[in-house]
C-alpha positions as CSV (number, residue, x, y, z in Angstrom):
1,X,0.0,0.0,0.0
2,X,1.3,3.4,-0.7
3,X,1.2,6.0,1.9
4,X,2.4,9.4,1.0
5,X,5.2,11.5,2.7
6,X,3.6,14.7,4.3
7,X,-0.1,14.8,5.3
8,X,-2.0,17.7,6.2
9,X,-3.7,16.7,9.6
10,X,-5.0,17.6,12.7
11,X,-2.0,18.3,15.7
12,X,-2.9,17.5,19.3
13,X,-0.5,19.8,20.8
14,X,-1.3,22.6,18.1
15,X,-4.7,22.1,18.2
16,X,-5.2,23.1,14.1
17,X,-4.4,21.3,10.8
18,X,-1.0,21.2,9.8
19,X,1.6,19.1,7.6
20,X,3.1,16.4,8.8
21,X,5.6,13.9,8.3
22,X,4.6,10.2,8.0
23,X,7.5,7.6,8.9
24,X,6.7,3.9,9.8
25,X,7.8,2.4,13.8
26,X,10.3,0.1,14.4
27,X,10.3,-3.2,15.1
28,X,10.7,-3.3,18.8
29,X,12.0,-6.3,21.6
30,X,9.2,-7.3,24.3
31,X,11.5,-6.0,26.8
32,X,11.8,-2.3,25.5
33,X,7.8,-2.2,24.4
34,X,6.8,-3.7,28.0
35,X,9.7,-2.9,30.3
36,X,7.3,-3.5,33.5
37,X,5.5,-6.7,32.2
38,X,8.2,-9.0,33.4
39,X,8.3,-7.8,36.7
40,X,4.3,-7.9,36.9
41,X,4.6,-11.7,36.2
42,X,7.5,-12.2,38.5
43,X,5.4,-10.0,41.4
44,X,2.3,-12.6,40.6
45,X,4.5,-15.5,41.2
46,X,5.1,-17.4,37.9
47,X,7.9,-19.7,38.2
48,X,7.5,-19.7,41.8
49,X,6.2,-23.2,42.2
50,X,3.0,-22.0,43.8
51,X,-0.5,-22.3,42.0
52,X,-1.3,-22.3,38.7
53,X,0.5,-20.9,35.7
54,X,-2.7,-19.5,33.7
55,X,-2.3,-18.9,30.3
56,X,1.4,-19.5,30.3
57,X,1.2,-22.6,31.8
58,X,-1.8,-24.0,29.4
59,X,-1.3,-26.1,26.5
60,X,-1.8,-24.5,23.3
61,X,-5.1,-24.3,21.4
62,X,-6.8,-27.5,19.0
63,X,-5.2,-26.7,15.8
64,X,-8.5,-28.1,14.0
65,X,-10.2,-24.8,14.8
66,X,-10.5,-22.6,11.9
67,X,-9.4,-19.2,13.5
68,X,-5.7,-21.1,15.0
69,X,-3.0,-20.0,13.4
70,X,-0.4,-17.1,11.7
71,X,-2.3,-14.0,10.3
72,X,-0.9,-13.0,7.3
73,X,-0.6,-9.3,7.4
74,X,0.5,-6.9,10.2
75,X,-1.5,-4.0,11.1
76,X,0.2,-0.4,10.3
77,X,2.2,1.6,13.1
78,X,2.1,4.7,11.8
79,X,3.9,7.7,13.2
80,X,2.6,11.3,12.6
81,X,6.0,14.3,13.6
82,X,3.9,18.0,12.7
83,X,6.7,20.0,11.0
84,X,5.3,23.4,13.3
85,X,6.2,21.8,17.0
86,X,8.4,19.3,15.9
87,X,6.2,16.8,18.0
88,X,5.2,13.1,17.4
89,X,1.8,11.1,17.5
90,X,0.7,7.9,16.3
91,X,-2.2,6.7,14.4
92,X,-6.0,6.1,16.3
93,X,-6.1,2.8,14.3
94,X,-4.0,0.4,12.4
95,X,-5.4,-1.0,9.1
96,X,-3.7,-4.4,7.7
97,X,-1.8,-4.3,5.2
98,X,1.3,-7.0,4.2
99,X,3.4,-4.1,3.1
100,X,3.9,0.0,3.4
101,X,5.6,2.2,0.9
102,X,6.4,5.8,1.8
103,X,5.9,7.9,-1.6
C-alpha cells in the first residue's frame, strides 16, 4: 500500500491542521515495548512453584479450529511528527496491510 510522505492533519498539541511527516515504527524487543511486564509476572509468582501458571502454563489451542493460526498481514504503526512543533503522534487505528511504501 502506498502511503504518502507529508499529510495535512489535525495536531494534538497545536490544536489546528498542519503538515506532517509520516514515517513507519520500528520493530521493537518485548523488553523495550513492556519494560514492567516481566516484573508484573515475577510480582504474581510465575515460576514460583505455587499455583497455577494460567495462560502460560496451558497447552496451546486445538489446531483443528479454523481461527488457529499465523495472520498473514501486520497492522500499520504509523507515526505522525507536525513539522510546526516538531512533536510526534501515532495513528488512532492500524489497518492491515502485508506491506507499506512511503511515496
Amino acid at each position: 500500500m502506498k502511503i504518502p510522505k507529508l499529510v495535512k492533519r489535525y495536531c494534538p498539541y497545536c490544536r489546528k491542521h498542519t503538515e506532517h511527516k509520516v514515517s513507519q515504527a520500528k520493530k521493537r524487543t518485548p523488553g523495550s515495548a513492556r519494560p514492567l511486564a516481566k516484573s508484573a509476572k515475577k510480582r504474581t509468582g510465575f515460576g514460583k512453584g505455587h499455583g497455577n501458571l494460567g495462560r502460560y502454563g496451558s497447552k496451546p489451542p486445538v489446531g483443528s479450529f479454523k481461527m488457529t493460526g499465523k495472520k498473514t498481514s501486520k497492522k500499520t504503526d504509523l507515526r505522525y511528527e507536525c513539522k510546526v512543533c516538531k512533536k510526534t503522534h501515532v495513528q488512532r487505528k492500524g489497518f492491515r496491510t502485508k506491506k507499506i511504501e512511503l511515496k
